[in-house]
N, CA, C and O atoms as a GROMACS GRO file, in nm:
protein
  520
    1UNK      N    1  16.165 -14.599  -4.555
    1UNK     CA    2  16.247 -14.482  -4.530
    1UNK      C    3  16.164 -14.380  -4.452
    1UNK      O    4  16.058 -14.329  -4.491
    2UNK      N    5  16.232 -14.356  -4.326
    2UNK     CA    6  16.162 -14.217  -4.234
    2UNK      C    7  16.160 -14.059  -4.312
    2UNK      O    8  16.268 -14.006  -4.338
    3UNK      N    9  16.030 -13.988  -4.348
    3UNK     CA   10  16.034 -13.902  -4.423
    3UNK      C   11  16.055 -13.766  -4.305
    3UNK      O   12  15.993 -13.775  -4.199
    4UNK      N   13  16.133 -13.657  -4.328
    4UNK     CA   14  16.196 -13.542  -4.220
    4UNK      C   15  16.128 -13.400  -4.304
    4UNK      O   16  16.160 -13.351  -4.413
    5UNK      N   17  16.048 -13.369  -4.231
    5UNK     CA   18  15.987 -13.238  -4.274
    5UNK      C   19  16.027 -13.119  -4.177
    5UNK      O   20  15.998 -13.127  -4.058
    6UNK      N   21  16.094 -13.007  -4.230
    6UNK     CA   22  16.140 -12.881  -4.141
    6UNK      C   23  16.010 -12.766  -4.181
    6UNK      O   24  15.956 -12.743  -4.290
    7UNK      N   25  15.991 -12.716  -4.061
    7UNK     CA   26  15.806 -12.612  -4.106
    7UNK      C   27  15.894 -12.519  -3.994
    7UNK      O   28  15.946 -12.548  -3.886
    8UNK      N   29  15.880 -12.350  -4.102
    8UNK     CA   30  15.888 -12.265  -3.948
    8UNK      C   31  15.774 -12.227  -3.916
    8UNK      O   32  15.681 -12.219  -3.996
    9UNK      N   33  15.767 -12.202  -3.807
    9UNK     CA   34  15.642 -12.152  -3.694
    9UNK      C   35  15.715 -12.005  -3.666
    9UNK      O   36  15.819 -11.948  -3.699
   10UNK      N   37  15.569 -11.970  -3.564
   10UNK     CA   38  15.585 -11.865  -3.511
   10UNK      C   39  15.572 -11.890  -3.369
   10UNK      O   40  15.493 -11.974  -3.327
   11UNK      N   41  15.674 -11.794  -3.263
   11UNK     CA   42  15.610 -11.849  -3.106
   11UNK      C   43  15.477 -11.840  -3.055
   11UNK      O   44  15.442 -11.877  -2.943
   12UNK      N   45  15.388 -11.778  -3.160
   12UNK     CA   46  15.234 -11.799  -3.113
   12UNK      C   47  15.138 -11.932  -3.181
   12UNK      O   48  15.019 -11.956  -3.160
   13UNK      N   49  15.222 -11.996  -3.258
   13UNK     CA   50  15.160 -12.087  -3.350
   13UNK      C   51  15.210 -12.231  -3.234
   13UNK      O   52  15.126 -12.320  -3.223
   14UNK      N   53  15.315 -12.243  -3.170
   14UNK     CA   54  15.371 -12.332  -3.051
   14UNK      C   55  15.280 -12.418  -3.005
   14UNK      O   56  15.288 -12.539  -3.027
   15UNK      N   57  15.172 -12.357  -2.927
   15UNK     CA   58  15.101 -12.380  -2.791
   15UNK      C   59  14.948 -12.452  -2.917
   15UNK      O   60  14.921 -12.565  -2.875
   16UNK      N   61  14.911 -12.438  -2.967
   16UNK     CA   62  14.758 -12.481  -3.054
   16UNK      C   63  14.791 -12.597  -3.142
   16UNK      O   64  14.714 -12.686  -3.178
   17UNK      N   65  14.936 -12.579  -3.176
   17UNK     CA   66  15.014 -12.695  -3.255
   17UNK      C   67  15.022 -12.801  -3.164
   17UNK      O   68  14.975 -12.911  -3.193
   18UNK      N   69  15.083 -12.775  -3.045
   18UNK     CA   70  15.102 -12.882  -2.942
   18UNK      C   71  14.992 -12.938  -2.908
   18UNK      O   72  14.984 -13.057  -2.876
   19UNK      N   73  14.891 -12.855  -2.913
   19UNK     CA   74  14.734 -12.860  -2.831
   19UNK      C   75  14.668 -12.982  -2.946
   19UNK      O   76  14.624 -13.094  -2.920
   20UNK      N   77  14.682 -12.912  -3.080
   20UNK     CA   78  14.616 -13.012  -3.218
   20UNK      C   79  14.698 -13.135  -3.212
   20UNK      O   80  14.629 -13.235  -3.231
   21UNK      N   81  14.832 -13.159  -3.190
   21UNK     CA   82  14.895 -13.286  -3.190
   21UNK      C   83  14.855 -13.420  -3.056
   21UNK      O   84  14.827 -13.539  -3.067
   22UNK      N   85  14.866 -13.344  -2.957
   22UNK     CA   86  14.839 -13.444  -2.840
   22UNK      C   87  14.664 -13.456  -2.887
   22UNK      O   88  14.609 -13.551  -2.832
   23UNK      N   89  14.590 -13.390  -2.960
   23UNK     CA   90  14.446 -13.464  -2.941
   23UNK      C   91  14.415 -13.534  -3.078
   23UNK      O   92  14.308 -13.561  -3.132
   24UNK      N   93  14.572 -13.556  -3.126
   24UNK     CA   94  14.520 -13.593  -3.228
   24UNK      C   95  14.662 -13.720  -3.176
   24UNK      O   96  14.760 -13.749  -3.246
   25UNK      N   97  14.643 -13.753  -3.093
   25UNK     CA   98  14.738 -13.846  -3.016
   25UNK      C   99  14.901 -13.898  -3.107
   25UNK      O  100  14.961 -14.004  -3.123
   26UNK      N  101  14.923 -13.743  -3.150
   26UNK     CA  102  15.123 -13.737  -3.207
   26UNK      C  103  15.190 -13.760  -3.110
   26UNK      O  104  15.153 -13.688  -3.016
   27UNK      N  105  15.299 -13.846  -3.076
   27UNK     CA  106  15.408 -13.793  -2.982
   27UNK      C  107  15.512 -13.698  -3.038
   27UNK      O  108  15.558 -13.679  -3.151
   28UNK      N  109  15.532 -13.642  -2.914
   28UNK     CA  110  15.627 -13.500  -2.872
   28UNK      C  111  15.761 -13.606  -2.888
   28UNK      O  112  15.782 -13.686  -2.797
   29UNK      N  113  15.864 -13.602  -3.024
   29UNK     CA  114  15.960 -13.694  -2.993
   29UNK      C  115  16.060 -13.618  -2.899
   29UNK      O  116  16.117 -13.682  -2.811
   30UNK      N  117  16.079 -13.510  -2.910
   30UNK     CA  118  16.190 -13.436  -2.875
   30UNK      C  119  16.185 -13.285  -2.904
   30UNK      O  120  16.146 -13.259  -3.017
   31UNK      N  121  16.226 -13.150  -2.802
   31UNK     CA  122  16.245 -13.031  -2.835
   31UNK      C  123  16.399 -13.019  -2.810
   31UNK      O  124  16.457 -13.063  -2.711
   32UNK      N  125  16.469 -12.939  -2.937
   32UNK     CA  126  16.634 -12.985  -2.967
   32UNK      C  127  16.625 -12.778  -2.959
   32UNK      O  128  16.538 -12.700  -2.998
   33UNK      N  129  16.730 -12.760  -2.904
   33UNK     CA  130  16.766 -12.588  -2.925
   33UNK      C  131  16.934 -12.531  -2.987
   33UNK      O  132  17.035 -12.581  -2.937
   34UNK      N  133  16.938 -12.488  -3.031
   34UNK     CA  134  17.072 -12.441  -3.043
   34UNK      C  135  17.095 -12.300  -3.081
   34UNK      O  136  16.996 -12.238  -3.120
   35UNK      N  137  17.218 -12.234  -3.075
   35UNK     CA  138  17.217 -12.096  -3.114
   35UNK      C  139  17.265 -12.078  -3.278
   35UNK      O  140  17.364 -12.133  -3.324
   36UNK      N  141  17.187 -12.003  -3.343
   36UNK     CA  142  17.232 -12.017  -3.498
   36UNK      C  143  17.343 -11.924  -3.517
   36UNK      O  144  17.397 -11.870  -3.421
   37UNK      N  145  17.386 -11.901  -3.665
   37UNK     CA  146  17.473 -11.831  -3.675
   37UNK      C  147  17.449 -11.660  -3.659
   37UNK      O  148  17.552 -11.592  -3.652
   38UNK      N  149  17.350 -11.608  -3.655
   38UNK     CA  150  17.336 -11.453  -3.602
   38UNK      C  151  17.422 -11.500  -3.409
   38UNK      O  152  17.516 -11.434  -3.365
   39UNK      N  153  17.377 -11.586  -3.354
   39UNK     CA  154  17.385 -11.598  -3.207
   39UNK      C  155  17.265 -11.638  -3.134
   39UNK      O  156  17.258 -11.654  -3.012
   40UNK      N  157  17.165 -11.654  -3.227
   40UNK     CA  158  16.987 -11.674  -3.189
   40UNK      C  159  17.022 -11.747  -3.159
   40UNK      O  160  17.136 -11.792  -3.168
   41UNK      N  161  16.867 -11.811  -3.079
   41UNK     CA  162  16.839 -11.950  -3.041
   41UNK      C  163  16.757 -12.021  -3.172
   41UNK      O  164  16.680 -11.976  -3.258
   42UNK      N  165  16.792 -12.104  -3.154
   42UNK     CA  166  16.679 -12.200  -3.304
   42UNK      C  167  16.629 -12.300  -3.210
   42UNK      O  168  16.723 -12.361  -3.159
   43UNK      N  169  16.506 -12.341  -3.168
   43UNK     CA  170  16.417 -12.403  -3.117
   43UNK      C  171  16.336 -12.510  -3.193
   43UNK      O  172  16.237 -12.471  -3.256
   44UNK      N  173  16.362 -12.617  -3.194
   44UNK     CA  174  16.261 -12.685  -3.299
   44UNK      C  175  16.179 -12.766  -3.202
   44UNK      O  176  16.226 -12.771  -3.089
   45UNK      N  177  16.051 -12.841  -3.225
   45UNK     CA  178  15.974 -12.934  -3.139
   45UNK      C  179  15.950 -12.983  -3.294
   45UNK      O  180  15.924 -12.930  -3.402
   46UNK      N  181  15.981 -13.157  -3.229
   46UNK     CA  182  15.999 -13.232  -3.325
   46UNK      C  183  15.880 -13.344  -3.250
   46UNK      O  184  15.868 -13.399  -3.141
   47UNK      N  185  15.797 -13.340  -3.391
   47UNK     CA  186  15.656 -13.474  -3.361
   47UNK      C  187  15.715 -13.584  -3.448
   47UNK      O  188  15.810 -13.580  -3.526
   48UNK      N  189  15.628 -13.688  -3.412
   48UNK     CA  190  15.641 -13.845  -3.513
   48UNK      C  191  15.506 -13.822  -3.559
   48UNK      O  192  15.411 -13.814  -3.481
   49UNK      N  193  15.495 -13.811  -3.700
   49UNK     CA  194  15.357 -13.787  -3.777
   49UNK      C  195  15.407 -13.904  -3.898
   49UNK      O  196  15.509 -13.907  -3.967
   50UNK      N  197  15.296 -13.992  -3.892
   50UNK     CA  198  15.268 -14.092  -3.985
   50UNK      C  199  15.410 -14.186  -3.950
   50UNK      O  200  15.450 -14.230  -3.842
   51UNK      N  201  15.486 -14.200  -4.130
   51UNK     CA  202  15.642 -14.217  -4.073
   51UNK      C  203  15.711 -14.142  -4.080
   51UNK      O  204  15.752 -14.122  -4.195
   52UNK      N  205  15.736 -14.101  -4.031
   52UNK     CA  206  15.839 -13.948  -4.009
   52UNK      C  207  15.824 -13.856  -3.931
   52UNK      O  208  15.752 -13.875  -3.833
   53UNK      N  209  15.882 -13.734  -3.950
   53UNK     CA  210  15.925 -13.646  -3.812
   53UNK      C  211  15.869 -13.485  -3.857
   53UNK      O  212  15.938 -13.433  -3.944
   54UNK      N  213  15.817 -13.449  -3.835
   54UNK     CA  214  15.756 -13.355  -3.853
   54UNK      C  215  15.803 -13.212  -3.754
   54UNK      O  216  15.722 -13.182  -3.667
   55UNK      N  217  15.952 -13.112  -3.766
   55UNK     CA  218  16.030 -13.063  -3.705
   55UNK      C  219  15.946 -12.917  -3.729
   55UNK      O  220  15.931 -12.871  -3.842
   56UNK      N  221  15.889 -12.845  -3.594
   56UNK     CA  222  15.809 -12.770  -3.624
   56UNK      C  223  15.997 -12.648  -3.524
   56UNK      O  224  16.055 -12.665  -3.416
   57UNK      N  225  16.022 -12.534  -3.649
   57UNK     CA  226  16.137 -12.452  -3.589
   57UNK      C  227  16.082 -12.266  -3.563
   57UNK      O  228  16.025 -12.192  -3.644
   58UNK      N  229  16.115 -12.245  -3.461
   58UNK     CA  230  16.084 -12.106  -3.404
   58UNK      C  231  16.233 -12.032  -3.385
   58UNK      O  232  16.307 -12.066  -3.293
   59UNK      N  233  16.264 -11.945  -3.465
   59UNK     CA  234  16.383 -11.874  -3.483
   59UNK      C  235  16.426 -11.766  -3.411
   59UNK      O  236  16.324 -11.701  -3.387
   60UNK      N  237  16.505 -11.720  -3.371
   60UNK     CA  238  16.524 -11.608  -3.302
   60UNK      C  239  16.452 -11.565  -3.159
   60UNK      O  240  16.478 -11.453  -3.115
   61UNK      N  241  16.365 -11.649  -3.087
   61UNK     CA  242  16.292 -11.595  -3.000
   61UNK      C  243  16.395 -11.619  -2.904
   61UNK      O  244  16.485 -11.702  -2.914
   62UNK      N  245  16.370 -11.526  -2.796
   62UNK     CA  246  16.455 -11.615  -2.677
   62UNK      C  247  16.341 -11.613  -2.579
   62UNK      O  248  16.377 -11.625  -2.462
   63UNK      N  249  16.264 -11.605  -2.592
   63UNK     CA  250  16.113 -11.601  -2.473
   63UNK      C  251  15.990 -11.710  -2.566
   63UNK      O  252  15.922 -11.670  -2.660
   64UNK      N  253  15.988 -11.852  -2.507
   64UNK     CA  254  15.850 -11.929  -2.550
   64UNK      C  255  15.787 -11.981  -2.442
   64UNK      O  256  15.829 -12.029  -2.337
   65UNK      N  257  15.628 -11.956  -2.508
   65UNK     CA  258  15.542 -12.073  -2.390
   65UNK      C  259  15.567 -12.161  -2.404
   65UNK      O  260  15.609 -12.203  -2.513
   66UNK      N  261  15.551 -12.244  -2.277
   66UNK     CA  262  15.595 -12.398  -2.221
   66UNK      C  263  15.494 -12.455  -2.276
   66UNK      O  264  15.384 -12.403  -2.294
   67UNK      N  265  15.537 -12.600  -2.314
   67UNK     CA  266  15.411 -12.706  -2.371
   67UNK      C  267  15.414 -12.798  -2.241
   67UNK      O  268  15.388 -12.918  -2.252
   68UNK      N  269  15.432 -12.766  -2.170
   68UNK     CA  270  15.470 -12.878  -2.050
   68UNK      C  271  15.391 -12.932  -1.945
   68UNK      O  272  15.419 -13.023  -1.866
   69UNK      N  273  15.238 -12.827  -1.959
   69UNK     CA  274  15.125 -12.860  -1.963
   69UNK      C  275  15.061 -12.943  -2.074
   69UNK      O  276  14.945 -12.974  -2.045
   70UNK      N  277  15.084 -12.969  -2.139
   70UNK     CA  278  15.041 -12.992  -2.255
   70UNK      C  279  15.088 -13.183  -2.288
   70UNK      O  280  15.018 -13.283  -2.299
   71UNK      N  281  15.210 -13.165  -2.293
   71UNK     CA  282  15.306 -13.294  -2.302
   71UNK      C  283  15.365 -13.367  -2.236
   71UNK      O  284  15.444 -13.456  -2.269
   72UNK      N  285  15.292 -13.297  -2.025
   72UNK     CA  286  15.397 -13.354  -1.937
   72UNK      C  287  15.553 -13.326  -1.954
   72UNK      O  288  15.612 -13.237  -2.016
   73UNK      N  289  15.593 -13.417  -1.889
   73UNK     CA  290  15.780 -13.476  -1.873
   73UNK      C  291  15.817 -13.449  -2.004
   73UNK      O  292  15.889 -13.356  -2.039
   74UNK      N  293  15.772 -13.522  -2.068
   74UNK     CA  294  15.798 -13.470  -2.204
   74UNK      C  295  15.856 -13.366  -2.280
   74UNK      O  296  15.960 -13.356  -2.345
   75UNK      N  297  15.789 -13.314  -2.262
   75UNK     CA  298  15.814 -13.132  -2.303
   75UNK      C  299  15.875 -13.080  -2.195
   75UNK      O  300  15.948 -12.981  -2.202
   76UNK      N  301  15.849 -13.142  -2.087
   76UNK     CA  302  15.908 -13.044  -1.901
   76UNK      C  303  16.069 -13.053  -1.977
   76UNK      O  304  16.123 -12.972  -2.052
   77UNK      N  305  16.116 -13.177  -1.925
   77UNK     CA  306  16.240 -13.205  -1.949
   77UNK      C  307  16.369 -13.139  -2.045
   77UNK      O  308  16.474 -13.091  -2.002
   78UNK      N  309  16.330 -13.152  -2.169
   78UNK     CA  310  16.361 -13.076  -2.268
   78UNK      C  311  16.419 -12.918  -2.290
   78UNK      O  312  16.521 -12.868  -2.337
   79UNK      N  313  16.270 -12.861  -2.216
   79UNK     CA  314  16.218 -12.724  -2.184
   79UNK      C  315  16.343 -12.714  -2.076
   79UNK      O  316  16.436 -12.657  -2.133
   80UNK      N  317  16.370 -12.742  -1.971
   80UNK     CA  318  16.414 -12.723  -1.848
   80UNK      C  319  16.527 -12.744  -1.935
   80UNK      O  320  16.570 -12.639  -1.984
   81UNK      N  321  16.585 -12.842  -1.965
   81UNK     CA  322  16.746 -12.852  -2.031
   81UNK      C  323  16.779 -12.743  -2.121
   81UNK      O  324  16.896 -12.708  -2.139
   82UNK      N  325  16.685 -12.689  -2.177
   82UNK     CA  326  16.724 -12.621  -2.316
   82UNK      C  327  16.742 -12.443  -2.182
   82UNK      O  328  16.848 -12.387  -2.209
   83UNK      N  329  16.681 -12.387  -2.094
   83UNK     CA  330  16.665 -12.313  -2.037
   83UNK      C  331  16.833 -12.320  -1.950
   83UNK      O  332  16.923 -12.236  -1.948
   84UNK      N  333  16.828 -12.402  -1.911
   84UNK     CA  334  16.989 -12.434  -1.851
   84UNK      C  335  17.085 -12.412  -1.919
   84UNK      O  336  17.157 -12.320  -1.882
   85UNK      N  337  17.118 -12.481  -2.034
   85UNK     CA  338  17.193 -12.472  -2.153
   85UNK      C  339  17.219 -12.339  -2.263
   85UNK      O  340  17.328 -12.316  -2.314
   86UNK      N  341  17.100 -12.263  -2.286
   86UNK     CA  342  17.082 -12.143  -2.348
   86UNK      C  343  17.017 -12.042  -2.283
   86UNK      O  344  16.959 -12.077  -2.180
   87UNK      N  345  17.009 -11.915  -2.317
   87UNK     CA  346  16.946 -11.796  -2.245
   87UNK      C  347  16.813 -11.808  -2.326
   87UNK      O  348  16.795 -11.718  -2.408
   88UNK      N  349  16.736 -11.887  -2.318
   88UNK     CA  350  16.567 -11.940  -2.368
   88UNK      C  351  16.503 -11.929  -2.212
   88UNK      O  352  16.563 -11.956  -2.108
   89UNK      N  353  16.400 -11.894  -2.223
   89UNK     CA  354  16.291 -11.849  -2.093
   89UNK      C  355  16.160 -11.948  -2.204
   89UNK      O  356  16.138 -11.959  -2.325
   90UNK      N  357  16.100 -12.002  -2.079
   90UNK     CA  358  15.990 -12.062  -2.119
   90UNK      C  359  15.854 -12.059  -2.001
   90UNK      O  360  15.814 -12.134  -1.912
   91UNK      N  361  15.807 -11.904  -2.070
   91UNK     CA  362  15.708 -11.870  -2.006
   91UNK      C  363  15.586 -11.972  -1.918
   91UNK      O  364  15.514 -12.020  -2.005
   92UNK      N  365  15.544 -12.015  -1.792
   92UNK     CA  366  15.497 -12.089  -1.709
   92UNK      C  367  15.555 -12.250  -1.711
   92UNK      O  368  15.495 -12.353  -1.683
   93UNK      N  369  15.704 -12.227  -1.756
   93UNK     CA  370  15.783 -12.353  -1.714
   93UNK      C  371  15.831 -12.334  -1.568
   93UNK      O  372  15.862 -12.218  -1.544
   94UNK      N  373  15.843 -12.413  -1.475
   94UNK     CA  374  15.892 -12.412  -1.311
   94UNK      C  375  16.027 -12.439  -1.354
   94UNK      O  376  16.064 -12.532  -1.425
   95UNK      N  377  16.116 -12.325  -1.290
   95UNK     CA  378  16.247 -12.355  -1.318
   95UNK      C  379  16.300 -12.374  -1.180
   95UNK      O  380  16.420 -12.399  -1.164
   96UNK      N  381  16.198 -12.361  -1.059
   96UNK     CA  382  16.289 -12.301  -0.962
   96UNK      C  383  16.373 -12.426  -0.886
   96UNK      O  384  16.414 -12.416  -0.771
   97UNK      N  385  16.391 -12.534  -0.960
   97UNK     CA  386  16.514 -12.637  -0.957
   97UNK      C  387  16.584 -12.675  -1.072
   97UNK      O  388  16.535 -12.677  -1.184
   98UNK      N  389  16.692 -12.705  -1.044
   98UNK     CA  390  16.743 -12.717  -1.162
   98UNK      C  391  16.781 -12.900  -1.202
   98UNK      O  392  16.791 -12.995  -1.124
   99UNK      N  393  16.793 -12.897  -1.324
   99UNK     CA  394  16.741 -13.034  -1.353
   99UNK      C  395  16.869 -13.121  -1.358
   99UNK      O  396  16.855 -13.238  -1.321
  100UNK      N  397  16.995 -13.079  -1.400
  100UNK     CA  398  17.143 -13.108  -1.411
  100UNK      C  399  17.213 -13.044  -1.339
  100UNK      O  400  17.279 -13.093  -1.247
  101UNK      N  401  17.207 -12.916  -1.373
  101UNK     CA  402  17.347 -12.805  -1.375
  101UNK      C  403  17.369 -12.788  -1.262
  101UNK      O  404  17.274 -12.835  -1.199
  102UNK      N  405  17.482 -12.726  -1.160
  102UNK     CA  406  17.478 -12.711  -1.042
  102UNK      C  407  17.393 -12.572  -1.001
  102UNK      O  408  17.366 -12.468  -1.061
  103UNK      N  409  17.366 -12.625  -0.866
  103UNK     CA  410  17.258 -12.478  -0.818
  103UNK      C  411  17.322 -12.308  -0.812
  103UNK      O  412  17.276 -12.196  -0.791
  104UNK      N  413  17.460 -12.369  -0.846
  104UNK     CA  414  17.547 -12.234  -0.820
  104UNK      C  415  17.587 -12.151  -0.930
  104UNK      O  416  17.629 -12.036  -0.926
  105UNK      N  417  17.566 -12.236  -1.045
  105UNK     CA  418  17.565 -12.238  -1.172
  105UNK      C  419  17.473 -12.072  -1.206
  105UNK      O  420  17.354 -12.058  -1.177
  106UNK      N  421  17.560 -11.956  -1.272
  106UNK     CA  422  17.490 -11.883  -1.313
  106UNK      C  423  17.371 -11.886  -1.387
  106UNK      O  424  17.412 -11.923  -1.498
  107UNK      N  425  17.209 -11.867  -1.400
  107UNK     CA  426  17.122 -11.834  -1.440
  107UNK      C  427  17.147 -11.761  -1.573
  107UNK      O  428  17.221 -11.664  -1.593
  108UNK      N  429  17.075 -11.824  -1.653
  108UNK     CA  430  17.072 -11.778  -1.825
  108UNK      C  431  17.229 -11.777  -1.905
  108UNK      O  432  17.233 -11.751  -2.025
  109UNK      N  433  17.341 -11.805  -1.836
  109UNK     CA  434  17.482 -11.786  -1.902
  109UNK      C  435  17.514 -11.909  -1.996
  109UNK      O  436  17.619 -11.918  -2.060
  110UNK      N  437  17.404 -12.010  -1.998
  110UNK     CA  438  17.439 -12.131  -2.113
  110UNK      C  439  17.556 -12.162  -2.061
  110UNK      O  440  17.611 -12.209  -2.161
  111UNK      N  441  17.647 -12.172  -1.960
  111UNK     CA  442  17.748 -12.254  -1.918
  111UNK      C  443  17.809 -12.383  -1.934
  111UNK      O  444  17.756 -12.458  -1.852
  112UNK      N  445  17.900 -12.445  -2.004
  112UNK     CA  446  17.915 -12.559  -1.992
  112UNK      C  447  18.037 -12.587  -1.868
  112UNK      O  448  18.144 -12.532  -1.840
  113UNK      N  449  17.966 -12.688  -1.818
  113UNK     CA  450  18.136 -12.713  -1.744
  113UNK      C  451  18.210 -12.775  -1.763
  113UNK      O  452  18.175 -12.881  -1.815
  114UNK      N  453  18.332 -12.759  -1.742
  114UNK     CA  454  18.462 -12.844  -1.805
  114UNK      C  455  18.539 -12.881  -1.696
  114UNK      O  456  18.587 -12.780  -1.644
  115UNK      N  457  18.579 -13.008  -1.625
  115UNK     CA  458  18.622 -13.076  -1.487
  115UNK      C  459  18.754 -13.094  -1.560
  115UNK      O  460  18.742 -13.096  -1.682
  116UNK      N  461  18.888 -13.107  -1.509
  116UNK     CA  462  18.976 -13.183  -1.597
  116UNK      C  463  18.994 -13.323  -1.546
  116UNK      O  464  18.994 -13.350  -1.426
  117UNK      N  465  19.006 -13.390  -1.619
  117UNK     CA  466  19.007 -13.543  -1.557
  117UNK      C  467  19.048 -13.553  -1.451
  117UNK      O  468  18.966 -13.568  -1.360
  118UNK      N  469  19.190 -13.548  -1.422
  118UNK     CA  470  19.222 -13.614  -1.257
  118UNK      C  471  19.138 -13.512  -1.170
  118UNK      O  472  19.122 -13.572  -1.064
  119UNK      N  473  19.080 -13.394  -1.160
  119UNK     CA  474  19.013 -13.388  -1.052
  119UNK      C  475  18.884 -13.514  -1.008
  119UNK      O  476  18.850 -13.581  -0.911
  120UNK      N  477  18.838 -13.487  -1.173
  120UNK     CA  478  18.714 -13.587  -1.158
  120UNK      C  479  18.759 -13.762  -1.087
  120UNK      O  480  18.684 -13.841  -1.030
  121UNK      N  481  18.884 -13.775  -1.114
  121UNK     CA  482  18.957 -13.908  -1.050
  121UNK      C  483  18.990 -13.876  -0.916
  121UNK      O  484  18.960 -13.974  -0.849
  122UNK      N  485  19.034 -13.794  -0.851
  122UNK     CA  486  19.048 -13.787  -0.712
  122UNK      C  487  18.894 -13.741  -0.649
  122UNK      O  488  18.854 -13.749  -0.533
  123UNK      N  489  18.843 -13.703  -0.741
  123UNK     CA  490  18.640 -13.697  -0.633
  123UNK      C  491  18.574 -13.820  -0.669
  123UNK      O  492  18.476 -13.850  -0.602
  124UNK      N  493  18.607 -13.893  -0.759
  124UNK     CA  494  18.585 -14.037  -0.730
  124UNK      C  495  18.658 -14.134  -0.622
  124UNK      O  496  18.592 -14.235  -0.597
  125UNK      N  497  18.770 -14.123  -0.558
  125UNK     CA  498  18.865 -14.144  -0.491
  125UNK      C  499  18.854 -14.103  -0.355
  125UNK      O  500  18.922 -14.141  -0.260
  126UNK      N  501  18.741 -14.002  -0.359
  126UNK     CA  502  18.739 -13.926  -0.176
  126UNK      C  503  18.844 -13.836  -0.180
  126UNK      O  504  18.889 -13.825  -0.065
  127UNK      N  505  18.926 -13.743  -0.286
  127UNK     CA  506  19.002 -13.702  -0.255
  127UNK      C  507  18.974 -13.544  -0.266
  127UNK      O  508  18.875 -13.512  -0.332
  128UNK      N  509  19.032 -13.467  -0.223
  128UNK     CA  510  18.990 -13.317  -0.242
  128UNK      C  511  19.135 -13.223  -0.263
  128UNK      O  512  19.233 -13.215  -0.189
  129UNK      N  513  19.113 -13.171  -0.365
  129UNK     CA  514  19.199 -13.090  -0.452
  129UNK      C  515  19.330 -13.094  -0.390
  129UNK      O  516  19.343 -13.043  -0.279
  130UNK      N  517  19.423 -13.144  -0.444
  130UNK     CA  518  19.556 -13.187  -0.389
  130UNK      C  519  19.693 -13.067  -0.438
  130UNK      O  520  19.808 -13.087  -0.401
   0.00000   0.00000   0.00000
């Protein structure tokens, strides 16, 4: 059985945690974000320690350093999605492309987009808004 440990951190505890895990050769499984019920962001970076998952959570910040030095793609990826998706800034992350969203796509508005099907069937089709 995979054992699931939740630890809160602080956004200064982030960057030395990441730093102690990669030299202590943990993988970075995943950084997951969502907005809690105040409207925060909840940020977790989730390691594989021993068997199990070791979910390190930073509450309320909306400004963290990037591990993306630290973890590569890894952490880039994540970082960049979670920045697209929520109003989260991740101090010396390169945002200045965007990784999904369209380029036209407002900055920090967490936007989702919603296509309704048959358009998405006539732009598969070559067709343009009928």
């Amino acid at each position: 059985m995979q054992e699931y440990k939740k630890i809160a951190i602080t956004k200064d505890e982030i960057v030395p945690l990441a730093k102690k895990m990669r030299e202590n050769r943990i993988a970075l499984a995943m950084i997951h974000g969502f907005i809690n019920d105040e409207g925060k962001p909840n940020i977790s970076y989730e390691y594989e320690v021993g068997n199990g998952i070791e979910s390190y959570t930073v509450d309320g910040e909306d400004t963290l350093p990037t591990i993306s030095d630290i973890y590569d793609l890894g952490a880039e990826w994540a970082e960049r999605e979670i920045v697209e998706l929520m109003e989260v800034t991740f101090e010396g992350l390169d945002t200045s492309k965007r990784l999904f969203m369209p380029d036209n796509m407002l900055d920090g508005q967490g936007q989702i987009i919603v296509t309704p099907m048959d358009e998405l069937i006539d732009r598969a089709h070559g067709k343009k808004g009928e």
